[in-house]
C-alpha positions in Angstrom: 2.0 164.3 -123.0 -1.7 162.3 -123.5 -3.1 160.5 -121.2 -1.7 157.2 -122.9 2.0 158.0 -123.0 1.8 159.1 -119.4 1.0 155.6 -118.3 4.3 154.0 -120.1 7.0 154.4 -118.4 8.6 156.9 -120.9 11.9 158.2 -118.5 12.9 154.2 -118.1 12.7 153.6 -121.6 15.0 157.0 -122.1 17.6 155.7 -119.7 17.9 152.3 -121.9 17.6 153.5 -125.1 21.1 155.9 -123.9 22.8 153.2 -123.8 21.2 151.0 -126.8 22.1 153.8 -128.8 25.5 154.1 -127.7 26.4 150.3 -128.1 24.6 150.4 -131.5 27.2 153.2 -132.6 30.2 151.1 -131.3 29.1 148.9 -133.4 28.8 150.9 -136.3 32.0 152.4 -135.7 33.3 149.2 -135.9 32.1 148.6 -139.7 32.8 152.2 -140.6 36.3 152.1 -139.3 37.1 148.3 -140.6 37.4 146.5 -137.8 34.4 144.2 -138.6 36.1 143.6 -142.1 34.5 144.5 -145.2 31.3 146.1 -145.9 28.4 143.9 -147.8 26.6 146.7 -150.0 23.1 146.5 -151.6 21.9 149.2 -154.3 18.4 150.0 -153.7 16.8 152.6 -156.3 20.2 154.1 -157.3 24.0 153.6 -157.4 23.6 156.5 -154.2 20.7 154.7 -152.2 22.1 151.5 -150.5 22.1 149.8 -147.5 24.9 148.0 -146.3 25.6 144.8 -143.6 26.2 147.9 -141.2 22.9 149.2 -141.6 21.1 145.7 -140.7 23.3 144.8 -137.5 22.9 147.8 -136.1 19.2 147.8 -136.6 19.0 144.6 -135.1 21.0 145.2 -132.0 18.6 148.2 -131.4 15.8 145.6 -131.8 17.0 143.4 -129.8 18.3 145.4 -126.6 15.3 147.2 -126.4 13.0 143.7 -127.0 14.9 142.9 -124.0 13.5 144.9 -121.9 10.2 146.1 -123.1 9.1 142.9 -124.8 5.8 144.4 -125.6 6.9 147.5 -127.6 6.6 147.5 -130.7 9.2 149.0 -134.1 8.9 150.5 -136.8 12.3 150.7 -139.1 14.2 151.6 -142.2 16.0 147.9 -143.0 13.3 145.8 -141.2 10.1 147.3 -141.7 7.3 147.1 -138.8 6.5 144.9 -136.2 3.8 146.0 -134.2 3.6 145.5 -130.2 1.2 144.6 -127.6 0.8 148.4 -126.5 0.6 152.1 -128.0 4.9 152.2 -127.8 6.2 152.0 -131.2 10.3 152.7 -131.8 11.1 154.0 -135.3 14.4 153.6 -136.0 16.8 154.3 -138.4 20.4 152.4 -138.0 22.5 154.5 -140.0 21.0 157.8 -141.2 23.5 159.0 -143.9 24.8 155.5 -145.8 26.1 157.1 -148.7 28.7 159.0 -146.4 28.9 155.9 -144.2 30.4 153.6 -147.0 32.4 156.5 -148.3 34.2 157.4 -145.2 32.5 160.6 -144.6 32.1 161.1 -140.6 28.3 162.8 -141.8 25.7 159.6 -140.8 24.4 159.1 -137.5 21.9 156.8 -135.5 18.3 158.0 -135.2 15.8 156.8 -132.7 12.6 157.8 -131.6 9.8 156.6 -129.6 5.6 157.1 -130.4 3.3 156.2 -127.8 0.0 156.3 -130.1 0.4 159.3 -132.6 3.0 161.3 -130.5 6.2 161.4 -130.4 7.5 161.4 -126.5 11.5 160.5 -127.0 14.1 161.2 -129.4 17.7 160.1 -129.8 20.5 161.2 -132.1 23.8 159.7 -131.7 26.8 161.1 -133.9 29.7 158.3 -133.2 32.2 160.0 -135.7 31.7 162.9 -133.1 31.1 161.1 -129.9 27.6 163.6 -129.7 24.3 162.1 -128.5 21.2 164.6 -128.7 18.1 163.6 -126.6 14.6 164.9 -126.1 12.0 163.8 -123.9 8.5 165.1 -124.6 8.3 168.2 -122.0 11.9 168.0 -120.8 13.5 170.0 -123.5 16.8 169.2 -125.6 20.3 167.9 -125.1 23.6 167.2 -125.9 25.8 164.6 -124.1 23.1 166.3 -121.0 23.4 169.8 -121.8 20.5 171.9 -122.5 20.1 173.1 -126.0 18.1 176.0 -128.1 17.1 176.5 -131.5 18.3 179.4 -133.3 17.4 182.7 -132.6 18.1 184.7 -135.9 15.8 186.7 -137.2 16.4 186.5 -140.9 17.3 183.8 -143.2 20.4 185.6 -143.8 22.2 185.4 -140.5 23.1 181.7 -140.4 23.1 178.5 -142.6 19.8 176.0 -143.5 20.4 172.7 -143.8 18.6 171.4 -147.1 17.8 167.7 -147.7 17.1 165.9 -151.0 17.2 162.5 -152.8 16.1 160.7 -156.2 12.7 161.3 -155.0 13.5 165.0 -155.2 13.0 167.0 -158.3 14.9 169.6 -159.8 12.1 172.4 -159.6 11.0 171.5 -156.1 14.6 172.1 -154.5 15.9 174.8 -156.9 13.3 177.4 -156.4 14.1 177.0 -152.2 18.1 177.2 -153.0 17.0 180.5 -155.3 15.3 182.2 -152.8 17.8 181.6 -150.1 20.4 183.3 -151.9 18.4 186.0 -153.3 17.9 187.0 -149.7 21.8 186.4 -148.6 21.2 183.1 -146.9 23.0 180.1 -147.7 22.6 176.6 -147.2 24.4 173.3 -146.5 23.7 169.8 -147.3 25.9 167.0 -145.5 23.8 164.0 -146.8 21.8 163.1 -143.1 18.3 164.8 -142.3 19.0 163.2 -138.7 22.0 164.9 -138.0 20.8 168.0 -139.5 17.8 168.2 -137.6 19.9 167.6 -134.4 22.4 170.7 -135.4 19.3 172.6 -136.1 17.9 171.9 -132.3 21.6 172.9 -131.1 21.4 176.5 -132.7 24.0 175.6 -135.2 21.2 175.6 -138.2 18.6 177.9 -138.6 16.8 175.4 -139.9 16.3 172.2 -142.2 13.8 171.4 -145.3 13.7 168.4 -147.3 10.9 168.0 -150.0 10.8 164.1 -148.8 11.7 162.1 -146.2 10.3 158.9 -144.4 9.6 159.1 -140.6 12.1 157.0 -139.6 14.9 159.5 -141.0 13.3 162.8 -139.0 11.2 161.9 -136.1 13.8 161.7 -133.6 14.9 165.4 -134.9 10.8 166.4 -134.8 11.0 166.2 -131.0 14.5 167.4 -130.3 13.7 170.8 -132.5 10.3 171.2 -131.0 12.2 170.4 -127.5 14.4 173.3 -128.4 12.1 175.8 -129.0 11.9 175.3 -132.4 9.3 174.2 -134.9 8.2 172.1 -137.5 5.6 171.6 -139.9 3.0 169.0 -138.9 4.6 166.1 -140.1 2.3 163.5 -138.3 -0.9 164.9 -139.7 0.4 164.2 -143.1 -1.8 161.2 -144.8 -0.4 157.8 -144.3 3.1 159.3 -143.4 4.5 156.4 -141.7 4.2 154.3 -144.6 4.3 156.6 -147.5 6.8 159.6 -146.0 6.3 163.4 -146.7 8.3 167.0 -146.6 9.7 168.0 -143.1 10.6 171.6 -142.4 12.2 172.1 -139.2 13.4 176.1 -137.8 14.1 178.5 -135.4 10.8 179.8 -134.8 12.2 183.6 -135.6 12.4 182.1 -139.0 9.6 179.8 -139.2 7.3 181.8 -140.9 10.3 183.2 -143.8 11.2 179.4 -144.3 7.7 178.2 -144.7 6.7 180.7 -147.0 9.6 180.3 -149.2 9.3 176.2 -149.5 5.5 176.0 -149.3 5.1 173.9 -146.3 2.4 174.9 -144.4 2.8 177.0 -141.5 
């Protein structure tokens, strides 16, 4: 941890953002099960990219709680953009990772949360409400689930477990095929359940090798950046990527046995 994040107070921010996260997926539970009556849906690029009532509330109430108590931190997220703070804390936040599920009644979609101090990520937060799971990672600490210690996968080939592959309308056909037709040429397979969050989190619980997605913006995989790395996994260097925050990039996250077989065989670099 730099010299800058060790002067905030990253453990108290960890503590609140628990239960920030928590409230925000009651919530969301609440829309997703229809207790909060109907959803209000907006089409973004495509009948498949949307963002619903859901995804604003729940933003907000993240906003808000965590405003509350560190009033000079400042956010960066998916439905209401950036606000920047009075210090190097910046929360990036995505409110329901996983909308297309969400609004079809698919239990895959998940709140994501992470905290930057400067350009590094120090906390992460991945709450599953459909499963009651919340994965954490503080920078040093290592990973968790519901407070139990978690690894990355250990395989050693490609073949011995499943990678979780990402993509969207941003995505072309001969930038995801070529990955899918090497996997199986080398006996691996793959699954895609429509959440880079909650993928990322499997991946740093050992229950993915791994996780690729050609594109993705920050808010959807930085909380899963630390809780893989946490793990004892890795990832490709998505921070160093030009204008990221604003403009996105590709994310490949893996059991570092694999790291190497998975970077060559998507093109991130290693």
């Amino acid at each position: 941890m730099n010299k800058t994040a060790s002067r905030i107070d990253v453990e108290s921010r960890l503590e609140h953002a628990r239960d920030v996260i928590r409230a925000a997926g009651k919530r969301a539970m609440d829309y997703y099960d229809g207790t909060a009556g109907d959803l209000e849906i907006e089409v973004k690029a495509n009948a498949l990219d949307m963002v619903s009532i859901a995804d604003k509330n729940v933003e907000a109430i993240i906003r808000d709680r965590i405003a509350d108590a560190f009033p000079e931190d400042g956010f960066l997220g998916e439905e209401m953009g950036i606000e920047q703070g009075e210090n190097d804390c910046l929360w990036v936040i995505d409110p329901i990772d996983g909308t297309a599920c969400f609004v079809s009644q698919m239990p895959t979609w998940c709140i994501s949360v992470a905290l930057m101090v400067g350009n590094e990520v120090v906390l992460g937060l991945i709450y599953h409400p459909c499963g009651d799971e919340l994965f954490t990672a503080m920078k040093g600490d290592g990973a968790y689930v519901n407070g139990e210690p978690v690894e990355a996968s250990k395989v050693t080939k490609v073949s011995d477990g499943l990678l979780g592959l990402g993509l969207s309308h941003r995505t072309k056909s001969d930038v995801i095929v070529p990955v899918m037709t090497q996997l199986l040429d080398r006996e691996g397979m793959f699954i895609r359940n429509g959440s880079c969050a909650l993928m990322m989190a499997y991946a740093s619980a050992g229950r993915l090798i791994g996780y690729y997605e050609p594109h993705i913006n920050p808010w959807d995989c930085m909380a899963g950046i630390i809780l893989m790395t946490e793990a004892g996994g890795w990832t490709n260097d998505f921070l160093g990527i030009p204008n990221v925050l604003e403009d996105g990039g590709p994310i490949l996250a893996a059991g570092a046995n694999v790291a190497d077989e998975l970077a060559e065989m998507t093109g991130v670099k290693r």
